[in-house]
N, CA, C and O atoms as a GROMACS GRO file, in nm:
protein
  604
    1UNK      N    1   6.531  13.164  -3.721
    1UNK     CA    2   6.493  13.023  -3.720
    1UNK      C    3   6.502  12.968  -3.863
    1UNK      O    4   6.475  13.035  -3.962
    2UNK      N    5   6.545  12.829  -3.866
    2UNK     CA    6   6.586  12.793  -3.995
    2UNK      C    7   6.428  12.724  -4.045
    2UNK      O    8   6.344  12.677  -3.969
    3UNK      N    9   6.416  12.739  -4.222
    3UNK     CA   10   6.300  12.676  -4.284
    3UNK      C   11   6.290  12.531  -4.240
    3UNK      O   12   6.387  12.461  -4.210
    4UNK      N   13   6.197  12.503  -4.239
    4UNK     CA   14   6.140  12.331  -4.191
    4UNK      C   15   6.181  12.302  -4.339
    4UNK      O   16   6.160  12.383  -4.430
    5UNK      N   17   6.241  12.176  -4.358
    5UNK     CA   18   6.245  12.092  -4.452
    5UNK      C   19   6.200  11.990  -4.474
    5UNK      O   20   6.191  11.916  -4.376
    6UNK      N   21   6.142  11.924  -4.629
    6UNK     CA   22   6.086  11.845  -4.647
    6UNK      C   23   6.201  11.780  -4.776
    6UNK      O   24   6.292  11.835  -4.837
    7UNK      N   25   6.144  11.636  -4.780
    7UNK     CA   26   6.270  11.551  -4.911
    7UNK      C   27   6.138  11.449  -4.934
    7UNK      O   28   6.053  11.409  -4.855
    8UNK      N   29   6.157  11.427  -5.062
    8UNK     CA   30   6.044  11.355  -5.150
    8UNK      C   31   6.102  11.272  -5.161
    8UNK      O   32   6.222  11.289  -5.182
    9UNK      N   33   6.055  11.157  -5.155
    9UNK     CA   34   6.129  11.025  -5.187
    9UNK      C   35   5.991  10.944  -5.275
    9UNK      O   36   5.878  10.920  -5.235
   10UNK      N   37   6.053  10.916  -5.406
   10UNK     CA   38   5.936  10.824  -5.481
   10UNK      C   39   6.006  10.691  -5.529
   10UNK      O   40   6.127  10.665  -5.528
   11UNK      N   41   5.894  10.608  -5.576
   11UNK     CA   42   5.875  10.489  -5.628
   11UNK      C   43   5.770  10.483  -5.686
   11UNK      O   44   5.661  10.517  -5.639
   12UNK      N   45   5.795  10.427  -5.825
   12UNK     CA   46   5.684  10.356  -5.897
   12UNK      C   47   5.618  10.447  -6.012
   12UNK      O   48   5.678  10.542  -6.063
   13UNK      N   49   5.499  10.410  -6.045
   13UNK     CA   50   5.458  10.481  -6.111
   13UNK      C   51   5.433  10.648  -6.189
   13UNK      O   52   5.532  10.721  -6.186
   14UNK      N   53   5.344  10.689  -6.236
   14UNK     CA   54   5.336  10.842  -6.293
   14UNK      C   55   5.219  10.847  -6.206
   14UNK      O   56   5.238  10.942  -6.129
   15UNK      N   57   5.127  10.801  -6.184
   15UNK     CA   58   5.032  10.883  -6.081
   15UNK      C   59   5.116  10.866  -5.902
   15UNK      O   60   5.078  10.930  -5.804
   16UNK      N   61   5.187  10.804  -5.903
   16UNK     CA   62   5.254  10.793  -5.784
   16UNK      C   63   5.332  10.963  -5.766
   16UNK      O   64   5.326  11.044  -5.673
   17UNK      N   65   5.406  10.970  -5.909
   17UNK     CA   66   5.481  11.137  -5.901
   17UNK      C   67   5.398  11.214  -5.928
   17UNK      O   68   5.430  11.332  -5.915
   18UNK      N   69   5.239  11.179  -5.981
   18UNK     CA   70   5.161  11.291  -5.974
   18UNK      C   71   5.092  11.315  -5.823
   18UNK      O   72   5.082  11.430  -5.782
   19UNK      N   73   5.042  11.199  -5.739
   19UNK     CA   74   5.039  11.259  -5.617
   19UNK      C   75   5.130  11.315  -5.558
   19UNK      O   76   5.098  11.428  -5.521
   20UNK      N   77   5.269  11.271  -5.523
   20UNK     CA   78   5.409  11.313  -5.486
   20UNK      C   79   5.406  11.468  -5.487
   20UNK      O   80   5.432  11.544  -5.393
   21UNK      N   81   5.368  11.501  -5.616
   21UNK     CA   82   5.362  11.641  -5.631
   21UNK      C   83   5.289  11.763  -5.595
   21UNK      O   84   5.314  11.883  -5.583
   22UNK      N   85   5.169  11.670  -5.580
   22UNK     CA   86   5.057  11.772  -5.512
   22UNK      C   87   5.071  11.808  -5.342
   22UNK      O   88   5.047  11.909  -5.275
   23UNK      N   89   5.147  11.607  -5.296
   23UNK     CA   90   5.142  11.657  -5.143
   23UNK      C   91   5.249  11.736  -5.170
   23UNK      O   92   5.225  11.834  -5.100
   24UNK      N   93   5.353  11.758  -5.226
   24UNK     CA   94   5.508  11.866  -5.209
   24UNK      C   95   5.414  11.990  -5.222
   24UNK      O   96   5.464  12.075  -5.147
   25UNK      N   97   5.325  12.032  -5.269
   25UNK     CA   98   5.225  12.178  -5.307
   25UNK      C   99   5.218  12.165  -5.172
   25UNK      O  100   5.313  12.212  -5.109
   26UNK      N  101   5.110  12.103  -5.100
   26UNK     CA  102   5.038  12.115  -4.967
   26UNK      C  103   5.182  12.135  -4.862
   26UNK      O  104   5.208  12.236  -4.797
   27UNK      N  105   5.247  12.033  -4.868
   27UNK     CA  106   5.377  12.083  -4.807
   27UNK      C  107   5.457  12.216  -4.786
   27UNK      O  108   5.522  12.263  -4.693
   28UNK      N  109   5.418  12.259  -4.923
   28UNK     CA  110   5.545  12.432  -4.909
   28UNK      C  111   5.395  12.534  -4.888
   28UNK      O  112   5.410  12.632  -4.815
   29UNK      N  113   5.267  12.515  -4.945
   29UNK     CA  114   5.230  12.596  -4.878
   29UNK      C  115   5.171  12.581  -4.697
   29UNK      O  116   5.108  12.671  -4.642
   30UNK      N  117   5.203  12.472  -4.641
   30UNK     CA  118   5.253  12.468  -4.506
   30UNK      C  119   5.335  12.549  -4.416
   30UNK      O  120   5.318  12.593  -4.302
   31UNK      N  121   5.462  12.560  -4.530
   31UNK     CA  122   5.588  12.664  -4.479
   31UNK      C  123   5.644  12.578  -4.524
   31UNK      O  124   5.708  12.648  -4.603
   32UNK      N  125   5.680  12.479  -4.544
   32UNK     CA  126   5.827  12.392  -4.604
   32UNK      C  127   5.885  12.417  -4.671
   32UNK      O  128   5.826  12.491  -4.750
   33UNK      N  129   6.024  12.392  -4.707
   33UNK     CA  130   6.109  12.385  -4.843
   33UNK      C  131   6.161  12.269  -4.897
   33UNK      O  132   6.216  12.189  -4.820
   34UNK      N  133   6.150  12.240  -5.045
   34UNK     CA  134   6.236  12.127  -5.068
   34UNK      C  135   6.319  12.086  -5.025
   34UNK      O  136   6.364  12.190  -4.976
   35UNK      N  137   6.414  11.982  -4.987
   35UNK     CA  138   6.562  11.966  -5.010
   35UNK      C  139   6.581  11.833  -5.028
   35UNK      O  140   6.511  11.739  -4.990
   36UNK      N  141   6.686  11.834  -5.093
   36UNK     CA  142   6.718  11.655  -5.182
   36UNK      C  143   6.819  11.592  -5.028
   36UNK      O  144   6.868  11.480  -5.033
   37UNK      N  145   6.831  11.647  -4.950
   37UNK     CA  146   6.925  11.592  -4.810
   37UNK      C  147   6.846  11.496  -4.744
   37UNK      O  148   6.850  11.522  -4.623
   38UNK      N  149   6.756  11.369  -4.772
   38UNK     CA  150   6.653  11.316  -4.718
   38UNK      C  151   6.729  11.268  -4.560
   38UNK      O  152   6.654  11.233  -4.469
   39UNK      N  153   6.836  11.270  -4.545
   39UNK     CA  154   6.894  11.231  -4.401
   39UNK      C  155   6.861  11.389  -4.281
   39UNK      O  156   6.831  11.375  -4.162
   40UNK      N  157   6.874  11.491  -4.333
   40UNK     CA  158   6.831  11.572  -4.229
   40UNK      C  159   6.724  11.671  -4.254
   40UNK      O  160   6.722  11.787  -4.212
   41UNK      N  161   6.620  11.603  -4.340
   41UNK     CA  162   6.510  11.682  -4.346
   41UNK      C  163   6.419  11.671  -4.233
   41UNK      O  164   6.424  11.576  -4.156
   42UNK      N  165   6.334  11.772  -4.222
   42UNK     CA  166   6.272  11.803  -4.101
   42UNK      C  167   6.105  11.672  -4.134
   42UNK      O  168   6.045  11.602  -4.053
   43UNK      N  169   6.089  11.690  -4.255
   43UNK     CA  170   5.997  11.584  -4.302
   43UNK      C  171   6.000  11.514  -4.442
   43UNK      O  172   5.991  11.572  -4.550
   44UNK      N  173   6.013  11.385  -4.423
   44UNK     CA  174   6.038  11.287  -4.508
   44UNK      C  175   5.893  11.172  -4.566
   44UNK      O  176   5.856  11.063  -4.523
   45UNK      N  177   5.838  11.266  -4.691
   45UNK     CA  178   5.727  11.183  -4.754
   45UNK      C  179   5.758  11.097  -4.886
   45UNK      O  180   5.780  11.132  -5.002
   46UNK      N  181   5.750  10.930  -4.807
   46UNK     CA  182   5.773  10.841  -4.894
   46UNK      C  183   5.638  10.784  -5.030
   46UNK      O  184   5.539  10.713  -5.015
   47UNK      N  185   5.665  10.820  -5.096
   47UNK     CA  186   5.561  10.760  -5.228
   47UNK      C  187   5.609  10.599  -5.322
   47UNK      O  188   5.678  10.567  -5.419
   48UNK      N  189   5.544  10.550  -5.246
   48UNK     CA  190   5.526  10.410  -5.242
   48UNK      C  191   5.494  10.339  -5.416
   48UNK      O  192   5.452  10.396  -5.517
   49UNK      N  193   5.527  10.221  -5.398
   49UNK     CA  194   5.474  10.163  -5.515
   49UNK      C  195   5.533   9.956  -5.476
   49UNK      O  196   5.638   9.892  -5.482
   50UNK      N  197   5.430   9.935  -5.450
   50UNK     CA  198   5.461   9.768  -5.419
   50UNK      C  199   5.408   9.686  -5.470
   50UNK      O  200   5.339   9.599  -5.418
   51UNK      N  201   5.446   9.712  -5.639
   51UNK     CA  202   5.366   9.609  -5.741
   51UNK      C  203   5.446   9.525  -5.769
   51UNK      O  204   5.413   9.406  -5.761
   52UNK      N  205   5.604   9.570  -5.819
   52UNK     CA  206   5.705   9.470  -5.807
   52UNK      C  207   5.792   9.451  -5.668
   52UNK      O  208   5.826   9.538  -5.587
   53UNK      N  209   5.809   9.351  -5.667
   53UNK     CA  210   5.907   9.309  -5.544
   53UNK      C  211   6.061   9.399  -5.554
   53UNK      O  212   6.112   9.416  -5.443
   54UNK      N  213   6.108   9.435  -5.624
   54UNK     CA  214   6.225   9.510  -5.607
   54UNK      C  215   6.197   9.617  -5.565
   54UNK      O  216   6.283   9.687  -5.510
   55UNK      N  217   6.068   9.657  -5.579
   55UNK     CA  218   6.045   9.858  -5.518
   55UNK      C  219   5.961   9.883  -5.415
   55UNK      O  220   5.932   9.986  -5.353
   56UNK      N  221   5.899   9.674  -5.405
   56UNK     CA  222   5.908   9.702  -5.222
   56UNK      C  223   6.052   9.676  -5.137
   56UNK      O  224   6.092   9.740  -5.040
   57UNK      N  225   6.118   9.563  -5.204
   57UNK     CA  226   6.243   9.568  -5.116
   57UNK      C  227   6.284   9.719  -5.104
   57UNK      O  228   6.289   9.747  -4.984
   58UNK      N  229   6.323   9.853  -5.200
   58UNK     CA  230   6.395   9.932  -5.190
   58UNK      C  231   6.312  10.042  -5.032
   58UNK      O  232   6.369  10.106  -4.944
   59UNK      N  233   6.155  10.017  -5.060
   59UNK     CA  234   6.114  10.126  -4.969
   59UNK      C  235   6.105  10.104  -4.852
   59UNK      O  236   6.097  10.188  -4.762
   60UNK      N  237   6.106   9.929  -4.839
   60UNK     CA  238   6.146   9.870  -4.681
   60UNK      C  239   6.228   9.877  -4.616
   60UNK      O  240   6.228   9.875  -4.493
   61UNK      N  241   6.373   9.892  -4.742
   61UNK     CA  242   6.498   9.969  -4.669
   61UNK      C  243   6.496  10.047  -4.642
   61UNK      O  244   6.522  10.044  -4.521
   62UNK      N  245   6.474  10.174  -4.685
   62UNK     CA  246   6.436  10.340  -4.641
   62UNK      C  247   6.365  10.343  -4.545
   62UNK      O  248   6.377  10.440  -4.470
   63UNK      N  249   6.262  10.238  -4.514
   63UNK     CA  250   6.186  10.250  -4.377
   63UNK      C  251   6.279  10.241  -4.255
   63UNK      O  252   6.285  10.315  -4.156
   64UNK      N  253   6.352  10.127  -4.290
   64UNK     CA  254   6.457  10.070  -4.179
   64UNK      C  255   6.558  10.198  -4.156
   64UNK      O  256   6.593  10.228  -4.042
   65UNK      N  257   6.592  10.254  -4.242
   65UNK     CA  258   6.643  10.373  -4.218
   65UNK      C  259   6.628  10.469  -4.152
   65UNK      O  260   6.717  10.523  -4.087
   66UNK      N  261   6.519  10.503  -4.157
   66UNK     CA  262   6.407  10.621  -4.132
   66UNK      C  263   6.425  10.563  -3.964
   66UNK      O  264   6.490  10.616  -3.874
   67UNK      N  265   6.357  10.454  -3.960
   67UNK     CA  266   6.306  10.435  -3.823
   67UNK      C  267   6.416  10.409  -3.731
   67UNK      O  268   6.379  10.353  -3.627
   68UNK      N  269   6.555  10.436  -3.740
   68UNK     CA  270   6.672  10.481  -3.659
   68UNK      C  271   6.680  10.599  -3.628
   68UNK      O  272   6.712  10.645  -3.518
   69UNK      N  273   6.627  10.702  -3.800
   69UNK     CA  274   6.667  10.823  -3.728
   69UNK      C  275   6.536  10.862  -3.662
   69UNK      O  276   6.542  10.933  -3.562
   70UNK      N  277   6.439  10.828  -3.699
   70UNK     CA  278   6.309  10.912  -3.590
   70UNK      C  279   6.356  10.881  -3.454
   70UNK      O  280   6.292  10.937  -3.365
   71UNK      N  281   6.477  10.785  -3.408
   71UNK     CA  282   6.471  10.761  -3.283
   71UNK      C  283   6.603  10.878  -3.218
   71UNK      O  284   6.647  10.906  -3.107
   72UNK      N  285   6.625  10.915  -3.338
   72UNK     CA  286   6.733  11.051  -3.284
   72UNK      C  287   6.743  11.157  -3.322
   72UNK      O  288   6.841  11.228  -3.300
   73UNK      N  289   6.645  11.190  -3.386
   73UNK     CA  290   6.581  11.338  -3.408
   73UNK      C  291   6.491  11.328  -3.433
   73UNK      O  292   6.438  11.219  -3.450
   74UNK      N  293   6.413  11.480  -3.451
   74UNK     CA  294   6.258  11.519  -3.532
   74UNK      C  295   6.278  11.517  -3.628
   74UNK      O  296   6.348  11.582  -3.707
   75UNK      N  297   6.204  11.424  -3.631
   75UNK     CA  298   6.185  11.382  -3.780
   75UNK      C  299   6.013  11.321  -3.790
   75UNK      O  300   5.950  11.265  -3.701
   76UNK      N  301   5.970  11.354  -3.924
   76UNK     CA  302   5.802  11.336  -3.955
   76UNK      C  303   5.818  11.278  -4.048
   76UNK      O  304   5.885  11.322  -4.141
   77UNK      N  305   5.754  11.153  -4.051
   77UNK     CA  306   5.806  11.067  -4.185
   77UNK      C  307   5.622  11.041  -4.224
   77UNK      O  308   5.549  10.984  -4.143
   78UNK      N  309   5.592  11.072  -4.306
   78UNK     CA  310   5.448  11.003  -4.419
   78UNK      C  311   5.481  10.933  -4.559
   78UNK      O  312   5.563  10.947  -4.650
   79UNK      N  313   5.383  10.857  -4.533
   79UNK     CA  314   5.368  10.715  -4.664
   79UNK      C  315   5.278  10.757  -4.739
   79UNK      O  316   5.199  10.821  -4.670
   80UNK      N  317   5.249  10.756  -4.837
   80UNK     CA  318   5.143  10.758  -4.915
   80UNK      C  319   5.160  10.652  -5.046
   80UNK      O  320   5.280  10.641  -5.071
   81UNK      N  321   5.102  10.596  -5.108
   81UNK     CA  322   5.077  10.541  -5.233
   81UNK      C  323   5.038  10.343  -5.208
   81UNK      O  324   4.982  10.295  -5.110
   82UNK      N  325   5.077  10.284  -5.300
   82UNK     CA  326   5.039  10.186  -5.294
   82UNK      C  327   5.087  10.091  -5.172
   82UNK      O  328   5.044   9.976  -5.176
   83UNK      N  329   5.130  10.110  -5.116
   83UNK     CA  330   5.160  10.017  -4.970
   83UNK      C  331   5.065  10.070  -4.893
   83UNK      O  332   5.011   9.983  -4.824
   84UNK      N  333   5.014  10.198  -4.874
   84UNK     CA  334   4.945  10.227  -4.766
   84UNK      C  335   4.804  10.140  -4.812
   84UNK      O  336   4.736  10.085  -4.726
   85UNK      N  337   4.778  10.134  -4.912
   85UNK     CA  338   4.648  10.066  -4.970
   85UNK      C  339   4.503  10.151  -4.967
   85UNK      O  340   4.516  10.245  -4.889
   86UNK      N  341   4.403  10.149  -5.010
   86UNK     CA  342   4.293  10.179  -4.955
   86UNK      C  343   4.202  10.150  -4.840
   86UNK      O  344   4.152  10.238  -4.771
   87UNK      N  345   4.189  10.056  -4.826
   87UNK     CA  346   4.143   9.993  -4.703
   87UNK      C  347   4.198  10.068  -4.574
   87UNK      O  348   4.304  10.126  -4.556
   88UNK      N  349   4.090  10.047  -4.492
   88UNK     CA  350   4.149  10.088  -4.324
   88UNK      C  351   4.198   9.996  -4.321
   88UNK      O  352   4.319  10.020  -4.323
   89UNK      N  353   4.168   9.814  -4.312
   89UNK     CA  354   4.265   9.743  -4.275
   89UNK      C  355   4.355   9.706  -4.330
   89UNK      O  356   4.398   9.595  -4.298
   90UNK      N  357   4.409   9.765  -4.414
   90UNK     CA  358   4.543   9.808  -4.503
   90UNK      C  359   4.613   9.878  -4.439
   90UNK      O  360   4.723   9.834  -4.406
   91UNK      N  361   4.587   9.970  -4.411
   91UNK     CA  362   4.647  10.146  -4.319
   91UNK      C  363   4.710  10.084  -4.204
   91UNK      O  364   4.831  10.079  -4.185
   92UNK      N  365   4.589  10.022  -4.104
   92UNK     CA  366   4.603   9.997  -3.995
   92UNK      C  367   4.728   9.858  -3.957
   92UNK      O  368   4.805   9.850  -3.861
   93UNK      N  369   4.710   9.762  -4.071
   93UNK     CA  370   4.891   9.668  -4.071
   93UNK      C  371   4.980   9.756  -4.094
   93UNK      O  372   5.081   9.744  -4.024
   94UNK      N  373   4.978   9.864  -4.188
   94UNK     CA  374   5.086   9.930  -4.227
   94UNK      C  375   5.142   9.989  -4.086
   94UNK      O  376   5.252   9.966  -4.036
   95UNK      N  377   5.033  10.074  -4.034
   95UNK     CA  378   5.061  10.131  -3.908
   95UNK      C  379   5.093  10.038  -3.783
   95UNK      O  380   5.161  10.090  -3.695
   96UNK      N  381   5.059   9.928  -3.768
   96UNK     CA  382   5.156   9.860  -3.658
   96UNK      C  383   5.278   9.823  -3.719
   96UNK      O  384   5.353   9.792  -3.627
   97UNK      N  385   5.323   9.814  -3.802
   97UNK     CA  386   5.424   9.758  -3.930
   97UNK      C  387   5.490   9.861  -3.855
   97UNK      O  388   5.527   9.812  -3.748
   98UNK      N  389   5.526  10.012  -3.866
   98UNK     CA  390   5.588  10.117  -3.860
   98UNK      C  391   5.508  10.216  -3.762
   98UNK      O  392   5.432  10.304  -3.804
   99UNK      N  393   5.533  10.194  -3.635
   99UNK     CA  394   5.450  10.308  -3.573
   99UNK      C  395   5.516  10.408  -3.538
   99UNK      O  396   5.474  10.479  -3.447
  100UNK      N  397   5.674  10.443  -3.626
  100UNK     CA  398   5.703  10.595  -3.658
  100UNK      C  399   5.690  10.679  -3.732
  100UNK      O  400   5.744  10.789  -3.741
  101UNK      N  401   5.565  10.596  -3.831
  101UNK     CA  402   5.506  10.708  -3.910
  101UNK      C  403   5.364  10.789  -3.863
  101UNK      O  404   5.274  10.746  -3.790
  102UNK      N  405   5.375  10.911  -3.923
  102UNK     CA  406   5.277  11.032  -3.839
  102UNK      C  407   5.152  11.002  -3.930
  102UNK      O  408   5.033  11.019  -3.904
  103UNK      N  409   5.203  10.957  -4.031
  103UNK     CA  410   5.099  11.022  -4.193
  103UNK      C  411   5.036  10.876  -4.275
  103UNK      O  412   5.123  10.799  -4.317
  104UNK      N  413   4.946  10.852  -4.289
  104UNK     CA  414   4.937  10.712  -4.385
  104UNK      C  415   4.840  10.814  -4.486
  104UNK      O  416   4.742  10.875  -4.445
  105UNK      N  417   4.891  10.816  -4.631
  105UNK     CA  418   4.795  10.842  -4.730
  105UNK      C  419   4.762  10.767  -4.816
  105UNK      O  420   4.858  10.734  -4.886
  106UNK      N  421   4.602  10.691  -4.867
  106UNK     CA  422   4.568  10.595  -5.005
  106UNK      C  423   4.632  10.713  -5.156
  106UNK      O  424   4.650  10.832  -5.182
  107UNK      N  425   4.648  10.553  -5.229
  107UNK     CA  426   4.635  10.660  -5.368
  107UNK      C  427   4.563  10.752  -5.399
  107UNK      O  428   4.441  10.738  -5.400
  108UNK      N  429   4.628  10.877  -5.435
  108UNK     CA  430   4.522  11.017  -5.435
  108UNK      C  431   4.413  11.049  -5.299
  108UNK      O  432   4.290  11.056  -5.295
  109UNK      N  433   4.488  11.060  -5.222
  109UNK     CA  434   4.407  11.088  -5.062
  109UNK      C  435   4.521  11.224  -5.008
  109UNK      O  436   4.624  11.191  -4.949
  110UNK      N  437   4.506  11.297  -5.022
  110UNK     CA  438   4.584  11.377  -4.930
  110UNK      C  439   4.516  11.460  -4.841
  110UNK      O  440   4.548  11.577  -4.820
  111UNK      N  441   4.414  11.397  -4.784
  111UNK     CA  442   4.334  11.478  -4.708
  111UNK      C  443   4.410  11.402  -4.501
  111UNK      O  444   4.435  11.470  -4.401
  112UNK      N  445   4.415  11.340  -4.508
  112UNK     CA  446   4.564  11.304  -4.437
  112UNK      C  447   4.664  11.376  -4.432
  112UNK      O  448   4.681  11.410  -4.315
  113UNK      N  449   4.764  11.432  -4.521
  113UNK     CA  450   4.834  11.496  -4.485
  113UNK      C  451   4.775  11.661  -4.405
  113UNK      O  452   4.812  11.710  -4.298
  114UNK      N  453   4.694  11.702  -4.486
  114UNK     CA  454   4.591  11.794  -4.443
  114UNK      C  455   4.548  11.811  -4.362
  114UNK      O  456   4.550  11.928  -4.324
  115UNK      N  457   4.486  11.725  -4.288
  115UNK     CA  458   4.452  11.686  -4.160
  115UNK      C  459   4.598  11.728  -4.039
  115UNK      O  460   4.582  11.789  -3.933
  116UNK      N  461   4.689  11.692  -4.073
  116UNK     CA  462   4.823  11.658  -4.014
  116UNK      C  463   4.866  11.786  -3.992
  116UNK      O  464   4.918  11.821  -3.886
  117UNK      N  465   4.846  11.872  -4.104
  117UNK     CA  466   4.957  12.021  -4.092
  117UNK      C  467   4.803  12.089  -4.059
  117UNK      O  468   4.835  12.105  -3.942
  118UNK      N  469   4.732  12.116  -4.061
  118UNK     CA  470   4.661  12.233  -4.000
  118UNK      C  471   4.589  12.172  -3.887
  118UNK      O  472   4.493  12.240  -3.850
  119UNK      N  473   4.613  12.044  -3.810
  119UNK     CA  474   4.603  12.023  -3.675
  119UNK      C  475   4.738  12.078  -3.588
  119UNK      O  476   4.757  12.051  -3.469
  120UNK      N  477   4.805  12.142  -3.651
  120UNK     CA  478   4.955  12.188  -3.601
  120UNK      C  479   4.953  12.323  -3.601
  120UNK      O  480   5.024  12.382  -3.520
  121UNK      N  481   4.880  12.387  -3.683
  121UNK     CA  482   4.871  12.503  -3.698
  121UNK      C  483   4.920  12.546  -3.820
  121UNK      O  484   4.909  12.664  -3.850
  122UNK      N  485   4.977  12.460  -3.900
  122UNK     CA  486   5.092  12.464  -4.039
  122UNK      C  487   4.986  12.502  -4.168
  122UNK      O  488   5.034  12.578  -4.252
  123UNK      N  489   4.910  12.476  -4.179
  123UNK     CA  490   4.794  12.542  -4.322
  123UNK      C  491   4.663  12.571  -4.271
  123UNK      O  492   4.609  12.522  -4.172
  124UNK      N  493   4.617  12.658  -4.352
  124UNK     CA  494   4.517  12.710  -4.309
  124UNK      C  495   4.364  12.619  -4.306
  124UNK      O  496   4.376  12.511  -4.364
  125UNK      N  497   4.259  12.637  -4.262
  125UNK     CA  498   4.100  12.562  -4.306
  125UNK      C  499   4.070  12.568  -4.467
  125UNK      O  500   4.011  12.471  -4.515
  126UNK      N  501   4.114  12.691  -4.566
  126UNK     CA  502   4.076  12.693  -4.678
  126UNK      C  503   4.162  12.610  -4.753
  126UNK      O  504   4.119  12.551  -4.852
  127UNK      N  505   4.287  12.599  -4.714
  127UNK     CA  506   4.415  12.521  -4.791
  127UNK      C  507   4.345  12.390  -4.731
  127UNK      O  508   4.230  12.375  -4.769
  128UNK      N  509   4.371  12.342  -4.687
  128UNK     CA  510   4.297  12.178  -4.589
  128UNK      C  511   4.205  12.148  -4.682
  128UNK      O  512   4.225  12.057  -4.762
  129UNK      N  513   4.076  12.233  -4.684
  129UNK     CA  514   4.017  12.178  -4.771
  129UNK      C  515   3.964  12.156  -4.921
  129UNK      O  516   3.872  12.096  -4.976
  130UNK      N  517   4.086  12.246  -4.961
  130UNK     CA  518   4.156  12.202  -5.105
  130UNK      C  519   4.219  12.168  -5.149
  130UNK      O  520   4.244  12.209  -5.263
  131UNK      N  521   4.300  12.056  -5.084
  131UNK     CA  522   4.380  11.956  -5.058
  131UNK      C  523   4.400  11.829  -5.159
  131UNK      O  524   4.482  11.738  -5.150
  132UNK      N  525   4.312  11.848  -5.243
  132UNK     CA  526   4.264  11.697  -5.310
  132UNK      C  527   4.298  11.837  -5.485
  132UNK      O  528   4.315  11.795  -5.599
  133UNK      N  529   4.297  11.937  -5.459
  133UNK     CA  530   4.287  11.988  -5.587
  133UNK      C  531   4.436  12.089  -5.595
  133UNK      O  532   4.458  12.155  -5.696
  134UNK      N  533   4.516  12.091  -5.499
  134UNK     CA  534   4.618  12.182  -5.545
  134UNK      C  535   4.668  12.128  -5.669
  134UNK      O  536   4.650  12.012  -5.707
  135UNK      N  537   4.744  12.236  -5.743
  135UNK     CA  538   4.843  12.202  -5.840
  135UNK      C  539   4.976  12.137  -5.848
  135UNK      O  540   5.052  12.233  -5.864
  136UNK      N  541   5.033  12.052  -5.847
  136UNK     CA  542   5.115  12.040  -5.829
  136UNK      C  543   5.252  12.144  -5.834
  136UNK      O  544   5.281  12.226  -5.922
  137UNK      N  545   5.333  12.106  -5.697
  137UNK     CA  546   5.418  12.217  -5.646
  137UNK      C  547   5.541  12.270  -5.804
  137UNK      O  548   5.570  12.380  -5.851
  138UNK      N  549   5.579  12.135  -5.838
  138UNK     CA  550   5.669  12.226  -5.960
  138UNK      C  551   5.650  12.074  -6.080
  138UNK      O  552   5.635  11.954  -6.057
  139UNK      N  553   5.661  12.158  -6.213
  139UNK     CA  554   5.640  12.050  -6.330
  139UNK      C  555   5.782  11.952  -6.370
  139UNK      O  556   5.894  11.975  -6.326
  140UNK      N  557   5.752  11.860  -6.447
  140UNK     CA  558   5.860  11.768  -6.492
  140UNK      C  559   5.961  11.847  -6.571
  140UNK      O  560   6.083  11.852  -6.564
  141UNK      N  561   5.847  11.925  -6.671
  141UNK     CA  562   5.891  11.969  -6.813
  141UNK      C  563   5.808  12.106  -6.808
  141UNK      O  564   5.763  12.156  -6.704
  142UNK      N  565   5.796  12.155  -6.928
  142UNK     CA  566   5.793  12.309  -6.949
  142UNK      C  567   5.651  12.302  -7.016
  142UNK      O  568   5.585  12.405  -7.031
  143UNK      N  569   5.601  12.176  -7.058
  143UNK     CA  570   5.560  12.115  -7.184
  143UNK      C  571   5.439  12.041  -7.097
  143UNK      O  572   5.325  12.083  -7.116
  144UNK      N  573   5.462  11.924  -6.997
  144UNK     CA  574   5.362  11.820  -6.957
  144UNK      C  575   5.362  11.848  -6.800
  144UNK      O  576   5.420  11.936  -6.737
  145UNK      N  577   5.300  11.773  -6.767
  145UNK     CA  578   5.281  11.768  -6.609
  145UNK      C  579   5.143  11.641  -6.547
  145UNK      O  580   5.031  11.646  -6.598
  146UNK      N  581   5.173  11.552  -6.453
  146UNK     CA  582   5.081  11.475  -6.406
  146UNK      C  583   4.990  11.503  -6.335
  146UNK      O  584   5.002  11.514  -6.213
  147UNK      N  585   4.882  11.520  -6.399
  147UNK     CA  586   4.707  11.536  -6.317
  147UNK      C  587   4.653  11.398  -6.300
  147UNK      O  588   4.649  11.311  -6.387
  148UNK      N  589   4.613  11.392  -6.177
  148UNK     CA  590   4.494  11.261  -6.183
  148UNK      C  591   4.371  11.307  -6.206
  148UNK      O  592   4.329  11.407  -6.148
  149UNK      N  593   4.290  11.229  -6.306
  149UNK     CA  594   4.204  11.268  -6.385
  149UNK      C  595   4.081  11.147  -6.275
  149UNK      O  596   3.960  11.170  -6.266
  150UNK      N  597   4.138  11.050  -6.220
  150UNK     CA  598   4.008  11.009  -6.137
  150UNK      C  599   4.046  10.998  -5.966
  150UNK      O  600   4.146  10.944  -5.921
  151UNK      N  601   3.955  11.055  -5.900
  151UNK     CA  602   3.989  11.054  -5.779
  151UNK      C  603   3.932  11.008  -5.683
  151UNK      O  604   3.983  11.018  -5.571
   0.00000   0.00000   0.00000
């Protein structure tokens, strides 16, 4: 049986690629593997950023994208970052907005995705609920790396 795949797709900011990175941690220790093929990955987590209008136009296209192919394969698509918002009634427009997404995560929330893979059987109760503290899956540089310092 072939590895489940996952493709990162970001926008925006450095705490945006510092969450990005932690859910890609929670992700592979799920079972996933990277891959940059975002058209036939098995799961596709978008990291948002909709402060300027050009990098919401770009992620509204990728939605429009997305939501053709969820209609012709498996495919698991999650949002996380600034479009999803904090608010439930943030989440909840987003989610009639797109109801082919599985996953809505706030900035620095990955207890959502968490929720998601070990209701599947995909991570364990101890991984789940250290979810908010993995390390991020791989660094920029050799040198730095993005921690969120408030959560």
């Amino acid at each position: 049986m072939a590895a489940m795949t996952y493709h990162l797709w970001e926008s925006g900011c450095q705490m945006n690629a510092a969450d990005a990175l932690r859910a890609a941690a929670l992700l592979e220790r799920a079972g996933y593997v990277a891959t940059d093929d975002g058209d036939h990955a098995d799961f596709v987590l978008l990291s948002t950023c909709v402060i300027r209008q050009q990098a919401e136009d770009k992620f509204l296209r990728r939605m429009e994208q997305l939501s053709g192919q969820v209609r012709h394969r498996r495919l698991v698509v999650a949002v996380m970052g600034c479009f999803v918002g904090f608010s439930a009634s943030q989440r909840a427009a987003a989610a009639e907005r797109f109801p082919f997404v599985a996953v809505w995560m706030p900035p620095s929330d990955l207890t959502p995705l968490a929720a998601f893979l070990a209701a599947r059987g995909l991570l364990s109760g101890a991984d789940a609920a250290n979810a908010g503290v993995l390390p991020p899956s791989r660094e920029t540089s050799a040198v730095t790396a993005h921690v969120p310092v408030v959560l």
